[in-house]
C-alpha positions in Angstrom: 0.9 4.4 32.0 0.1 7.7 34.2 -0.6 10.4 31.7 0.1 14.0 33.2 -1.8 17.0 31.6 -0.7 20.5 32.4 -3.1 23.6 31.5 -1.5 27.2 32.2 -3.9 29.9 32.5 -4.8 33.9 33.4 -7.4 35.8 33.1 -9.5 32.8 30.9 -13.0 32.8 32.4 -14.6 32.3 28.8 -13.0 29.1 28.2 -11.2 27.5 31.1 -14.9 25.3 31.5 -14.2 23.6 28.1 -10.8 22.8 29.0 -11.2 21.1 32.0 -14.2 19.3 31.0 -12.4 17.8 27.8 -9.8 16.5 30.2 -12.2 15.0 32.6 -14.4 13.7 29.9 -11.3 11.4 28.7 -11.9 7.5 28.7 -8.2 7.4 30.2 -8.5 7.1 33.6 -5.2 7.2 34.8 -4.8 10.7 34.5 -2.9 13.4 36.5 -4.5 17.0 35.4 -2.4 19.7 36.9 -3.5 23.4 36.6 -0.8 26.5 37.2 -2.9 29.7 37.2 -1.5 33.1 37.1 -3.5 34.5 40.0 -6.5 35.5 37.4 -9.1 38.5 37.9 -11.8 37.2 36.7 -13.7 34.6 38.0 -11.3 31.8 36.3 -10.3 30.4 39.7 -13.8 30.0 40.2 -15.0 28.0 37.7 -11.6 26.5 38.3 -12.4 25.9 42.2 -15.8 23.7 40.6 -13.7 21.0 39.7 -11.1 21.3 42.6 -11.9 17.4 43.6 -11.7 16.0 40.2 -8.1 17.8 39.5 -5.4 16.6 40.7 -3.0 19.8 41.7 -4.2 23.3 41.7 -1.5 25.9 42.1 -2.5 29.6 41.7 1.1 32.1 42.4 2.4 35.0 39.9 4.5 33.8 37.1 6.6 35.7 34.6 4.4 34.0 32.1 3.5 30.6 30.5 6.1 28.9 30.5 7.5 29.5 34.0 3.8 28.1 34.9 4.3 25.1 32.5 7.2 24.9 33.7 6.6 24.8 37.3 3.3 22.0 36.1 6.6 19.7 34.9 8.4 19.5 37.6 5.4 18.3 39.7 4.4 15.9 37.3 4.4 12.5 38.4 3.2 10.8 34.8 5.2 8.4 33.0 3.9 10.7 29.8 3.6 14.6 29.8 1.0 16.8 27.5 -0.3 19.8 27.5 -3.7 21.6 27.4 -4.1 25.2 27.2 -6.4 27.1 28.7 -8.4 28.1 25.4 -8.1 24.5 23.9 -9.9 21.2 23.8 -9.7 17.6 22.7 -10.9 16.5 19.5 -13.0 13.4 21.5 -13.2 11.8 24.4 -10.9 9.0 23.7 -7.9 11.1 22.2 -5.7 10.4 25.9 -6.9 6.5 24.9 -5.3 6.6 21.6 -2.3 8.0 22.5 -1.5 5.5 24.9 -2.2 3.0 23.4 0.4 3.9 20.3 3.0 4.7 22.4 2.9 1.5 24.3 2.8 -0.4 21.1 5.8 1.5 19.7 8.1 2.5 23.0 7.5 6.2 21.8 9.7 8.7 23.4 7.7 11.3 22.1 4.5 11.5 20.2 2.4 14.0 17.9 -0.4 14.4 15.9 -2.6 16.3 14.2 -4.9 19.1 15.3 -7.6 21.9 14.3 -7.3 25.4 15.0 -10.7 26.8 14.9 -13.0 30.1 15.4 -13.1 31.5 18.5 -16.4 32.1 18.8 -17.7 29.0 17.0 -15.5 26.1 17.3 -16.8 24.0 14.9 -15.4 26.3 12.3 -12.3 25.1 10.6 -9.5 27.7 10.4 -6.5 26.0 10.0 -6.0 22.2 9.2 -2.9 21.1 10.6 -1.9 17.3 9.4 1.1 16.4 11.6 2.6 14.4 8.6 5.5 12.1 8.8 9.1 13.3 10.9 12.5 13.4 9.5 15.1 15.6 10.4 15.8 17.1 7.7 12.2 18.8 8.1 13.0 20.0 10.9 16.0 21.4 9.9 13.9 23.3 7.4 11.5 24.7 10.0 8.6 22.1 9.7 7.6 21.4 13.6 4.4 19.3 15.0 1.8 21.0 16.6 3.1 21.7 19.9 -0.6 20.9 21.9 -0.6 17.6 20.1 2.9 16.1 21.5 3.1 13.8 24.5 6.8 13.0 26.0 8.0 10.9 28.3 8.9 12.4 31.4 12.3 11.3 32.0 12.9 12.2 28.5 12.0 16.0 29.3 14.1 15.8 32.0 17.0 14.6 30.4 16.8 17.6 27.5 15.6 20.2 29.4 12.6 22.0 30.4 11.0 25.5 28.3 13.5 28.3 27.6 11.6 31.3 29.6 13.5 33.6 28.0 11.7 33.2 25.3 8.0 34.7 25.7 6.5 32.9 22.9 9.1 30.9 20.8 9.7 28.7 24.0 8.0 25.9 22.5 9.4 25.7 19.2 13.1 26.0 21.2 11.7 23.1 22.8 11.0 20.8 19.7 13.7 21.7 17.8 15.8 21.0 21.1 14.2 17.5 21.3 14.1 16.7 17.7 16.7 17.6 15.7 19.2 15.0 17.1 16.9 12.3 15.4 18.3 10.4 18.1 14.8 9.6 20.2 11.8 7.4 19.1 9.5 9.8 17.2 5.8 8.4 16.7 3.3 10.6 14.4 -0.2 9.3 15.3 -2.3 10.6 12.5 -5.6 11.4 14.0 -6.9 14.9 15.5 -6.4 15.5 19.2 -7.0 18.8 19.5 -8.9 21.6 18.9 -7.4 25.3 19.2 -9.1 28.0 19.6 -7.0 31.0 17.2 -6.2 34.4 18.7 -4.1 32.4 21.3 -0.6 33.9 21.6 1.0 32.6 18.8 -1.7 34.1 16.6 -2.4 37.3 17.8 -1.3 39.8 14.8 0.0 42.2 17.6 2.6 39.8 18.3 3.6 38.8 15.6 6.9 40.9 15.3 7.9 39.6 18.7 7.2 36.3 17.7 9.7 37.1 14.6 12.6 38.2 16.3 12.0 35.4 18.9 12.6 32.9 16.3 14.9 34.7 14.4 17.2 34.0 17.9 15.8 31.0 18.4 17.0 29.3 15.0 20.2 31.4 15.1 20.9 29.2 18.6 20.0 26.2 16.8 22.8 26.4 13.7 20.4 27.5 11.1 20.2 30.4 9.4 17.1 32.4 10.9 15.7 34.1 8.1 15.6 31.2 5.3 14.4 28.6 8.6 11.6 31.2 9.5 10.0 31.5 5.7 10.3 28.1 5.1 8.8 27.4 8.5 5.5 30.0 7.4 5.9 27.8 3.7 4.8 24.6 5.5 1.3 26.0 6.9 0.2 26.9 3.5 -1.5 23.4 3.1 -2.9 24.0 6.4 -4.8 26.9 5.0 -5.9 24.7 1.6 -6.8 21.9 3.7 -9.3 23.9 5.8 -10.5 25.7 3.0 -11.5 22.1 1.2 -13.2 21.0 4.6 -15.2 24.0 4.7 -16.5 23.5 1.2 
């Protein structure tokens, strides 16, 4: 099973490294690593350019943003199985791509999550947020509860068949995504409870400067799913309060 990885990235000198390196460092072999850079100003493409014979597609154009460069990553994706990493993230281990293989060979997932830590940015081995994928149902979803977006792995004719990333949407895109994919209930859905990544907060989810934009992006984005936007969003923010608890308790 060819496992593609996709990292979009501008302007990330400080932690584009520890990205690639988690990627290479995997036990997987079979990987195809794709990066779709932004044309960055500052030195990313050269740390990049270090590992240029190790990855397997470099593309470095203007994009209207993330998910026109994901995007573009997808459609040259030759993997039976597509995942992201972002530019600011990293895998829990060494043998996360391993694992995740292996579970969806023994179940025939479609599409797989799991769990994932978001952490300090400037020391990574601080806890933030504790995110425990949990089990799926639909009628979680339809009450905003979504798994970590960096933790799922799809099939690639199964993204192909539902559609790629909305880029409309400048930061809900993802969540448009999942709830696209999974409130049907009508594709095998795999939780693999164990950590495969590491986040690095202030990304753009997380940034409190966008958080309005981020508001009225899925206040549309649930309205174009059937739900009502308000009551999905607050029940969506209710479901990361054990997040919070969790990585409180793991920092005692």
């Amino acid at each position: 099973m060819k496992v593609s990885i996709i990292t979009s990235c501008y302007n990330r000198v400080k932690t584009i490294r520890g990205a690639i390196e988690s990627v290479l460092s995997q036990d997987y072999k079979d990987i195809e690593y794709i990066i779709v850079d932004a044309v960055s100003e500052d030195g990313t493409m050269d740390i990049v350019n270090e590992y240029r014979n190790q990855i397997t597609r470099i593309i470095s154009e203007p994009d209207r943003g993330m998910y026109e460069a994901i995007n573009k990553g997808i459609r040259m994706a030759q993997g039976d199985v597509i995942g992201l990493m972002h530019s600011d993230d990293f895998f829990y281990d060494n043998h996360v791509v391993s694992r995740i293989v292996e579970k969806m060979k023994e179940t025939g997932a479609d599409f797989l999550y799991g769990n994932g830590l978001f952490v300090d940015s400037g020391d990574t081995e601080k806890v933030v947020r504790n995110w425990i994928g949990g089990s799926y149902r639909t009628w979680k979803v339809r009450h905003g509860w979504l798994p970590l977006h960096p933790t799922c792995y799809i099939r690639r004719e199964v993204i192909h068949k539902r559609g790629l990333y909305n880029e409309t949407y400048k930061i809900a895109a993802d969540s448009d995504l999942l709830f696209r994919y999974l409130l049907g209930g009508d594709i095998t859905v795999v939780y693999l409870d164990e950590y495969i990544v590491r986040m690095r907060m202030g990304g753009m989810s997380t940034d409190r400067a966008r958080r309005k934009h981020m508001w009225n992006e899925d206040v549309r984005m649930y309205r174009s799913h059937g739900l009502n936007p308000v009551i999905t969003k607050l029940e969506k923010m209710a479901w990361k309060v054990p997040q919070f608890v969790r990585a409180r308790l793991k920092m005692i």
